[in-house]
C-alpha positions, 0 to 999 in steps of 0.5 A: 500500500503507498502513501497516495492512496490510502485504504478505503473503510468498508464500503458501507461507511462510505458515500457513494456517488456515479460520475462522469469523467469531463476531462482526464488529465495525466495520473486522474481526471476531473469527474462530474457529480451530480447529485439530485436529492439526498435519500429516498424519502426526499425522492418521493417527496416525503420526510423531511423536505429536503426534496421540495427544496431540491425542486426549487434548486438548479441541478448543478453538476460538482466537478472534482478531480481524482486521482488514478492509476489507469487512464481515464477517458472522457465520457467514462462513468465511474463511482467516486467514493469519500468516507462518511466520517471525513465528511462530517469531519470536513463539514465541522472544519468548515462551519464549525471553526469559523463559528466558534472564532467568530463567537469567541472573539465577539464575546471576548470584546463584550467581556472586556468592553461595555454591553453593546459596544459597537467593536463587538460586531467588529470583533465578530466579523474579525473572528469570522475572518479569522475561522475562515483563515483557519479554515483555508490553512487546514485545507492546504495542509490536510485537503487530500484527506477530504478529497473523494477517490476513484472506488469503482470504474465502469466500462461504459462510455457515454457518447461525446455528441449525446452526453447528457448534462446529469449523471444518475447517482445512486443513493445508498 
């Protein structure tokens, strides 16, 4: 096993998503995910609501890059994968630390200064600023780790001239 690709958790922690290779480069390619809804119940319109707000939200195909051994040919689908817990833990980082600075630093300024002081939005924003710098430093140092890999490829090829805009995703 080499330092580049690190062994996958067991596929049942993984999340899944169907892909489509739009420009191989040398050592991967850029895939394109598109995801419609997030679970079943969302699809039948039932649950939660996520799927109600999903009909109200373009489609966007999510382009990310992934690294691998054999070339990859445009058209090609594939199966990209991300271990669930890097997700939540990407999703911590992301939100988390720019939240927790920014109500450190905003309720650090109204400990010291009087009570609705107006340096405390300030010292807020500057705390949001801060998280947010936090936030792309680990992601220069630790950003592979986050990244989704090539789990399965497929041998079909979707014809250049008739590719469609949306790839079907599988959800588990």
């Amino acid at each position: 096993m080499n330092a580049a690709s690190p062994r996958l958790p067991d596929v049942s922690q993984l999340l899944i998503e169907e892909a489509r290779v739009v420009e191989p480069f040398s050592g991967g390619a850029w895939v394109e995910v598109v995801k419609r809804s997030s679970c079943q119940q969302c699809t039948a319109r039932q649950g939660c609501g996520g799927g109600l707000l999903a009909r109200f939200r373009p489609v966007r195909a999510q382009r990310v890059a992934v690294a691998s051994e054999r070339a990859l040919r445009e058209g090609e689908r594939v199966q990209v994968a991300l271990p669930a817990t890097r997700f939540l833990q990407g999703a911590l980082v992301v939100y988390g630390v720019p939240l927790m600075t920014a109500l450190l630093a905003g309720g650090l300024a109204e400990a010291i200064l009087n009570v609705g002081h107006a340096v405390v939005p300030l010292a807020f924003a500057s705390g949001l600023a801060a998280g947010w710098g936090g936030v792309q430093w680990h992601e220069r140092r630790h950003g592979a780790r986050f990244r989704p890999r090539l789990l399965i490829q497929e041998t079909q090829v979707c014809p250049a001239a008739d590719a469609p805009d949306e790839v079907n995703v599988s959800s588990r």
